[in-house]
C-alpha positions in Angstrom: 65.1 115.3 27.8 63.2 113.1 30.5 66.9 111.4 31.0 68.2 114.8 31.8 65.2 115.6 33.8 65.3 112.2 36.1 69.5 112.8 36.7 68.8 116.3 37.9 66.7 115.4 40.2 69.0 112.2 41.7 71.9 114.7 41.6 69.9 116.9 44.2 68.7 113.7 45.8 72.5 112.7 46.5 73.0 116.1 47.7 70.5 116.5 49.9 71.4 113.5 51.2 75.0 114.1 51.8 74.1 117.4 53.2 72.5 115.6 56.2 74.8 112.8 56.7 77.2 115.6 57.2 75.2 117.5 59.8 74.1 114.0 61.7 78.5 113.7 61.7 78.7 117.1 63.0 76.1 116.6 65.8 77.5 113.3 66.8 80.8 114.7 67.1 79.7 117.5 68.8 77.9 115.1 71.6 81.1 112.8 71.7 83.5 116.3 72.7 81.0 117.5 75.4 80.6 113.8 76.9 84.4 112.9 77.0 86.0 113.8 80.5 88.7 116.6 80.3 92.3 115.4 79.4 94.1 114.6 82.8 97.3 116.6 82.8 101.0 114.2 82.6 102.5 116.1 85.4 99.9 116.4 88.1 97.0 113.7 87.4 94.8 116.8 87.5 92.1 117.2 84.8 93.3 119.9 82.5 96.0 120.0 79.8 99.3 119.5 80.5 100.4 122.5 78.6 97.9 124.6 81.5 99.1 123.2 84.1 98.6 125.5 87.1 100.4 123.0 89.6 103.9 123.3 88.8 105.8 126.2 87.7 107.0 126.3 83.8 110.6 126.0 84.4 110.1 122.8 86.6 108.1 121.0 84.0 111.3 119.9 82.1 112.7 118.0 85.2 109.5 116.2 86.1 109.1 115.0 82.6 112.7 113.6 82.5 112.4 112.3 86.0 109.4 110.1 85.3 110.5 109.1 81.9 108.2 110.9 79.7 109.1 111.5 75.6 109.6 115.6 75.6 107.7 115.5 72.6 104.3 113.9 73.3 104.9 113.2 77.1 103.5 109.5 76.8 105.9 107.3 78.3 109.3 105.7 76.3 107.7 102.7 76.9 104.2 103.3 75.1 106.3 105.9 72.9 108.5 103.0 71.7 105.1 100.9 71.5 103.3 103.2 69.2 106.8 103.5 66.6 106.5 99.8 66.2 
């Protein structure tokens, strides 16, 4: 019975314990998204998404992203694109 006793109570040890490593992640990461600077948008250097991007008009987006040679998928360049597949 004491065996029973002793695992109970490192089961709720381990718990406890798992429970606040996972709130210390949580707060970390919580600190790291309000600390990193806002994403600078592909088309306009800008800092907001590129998806928001006030600056140039929906229809033109297409063109600037095949004029500065940008995957149409991702928008990184071909060259880091082709980078990152190897």
């Amino acid at each position: 019975m004491a065996k029973r006793a002793a695992s109970a109570t490192m089961g709720s040890e381990v718990l406890t314990e798992a429970k606040r490593m996972a709130v210390a992640m949580q707060c970390q990461r919580l600190v790291e998204d309000a600390t990193r600077a806002p994403p600078r948008c592909k088309l306009c250097t800008l800092p907001h998404p590129t998806t928001a991007c006030p600056t140039h008009p929906q229809h033109e987006k297409m063109d600037i992203a095949k004029q500065r040679r940008l995957c149409l998928l991702c928008l990184l360049s071909l060259a880091q694109e082709k980078q990152r597949v190897l």
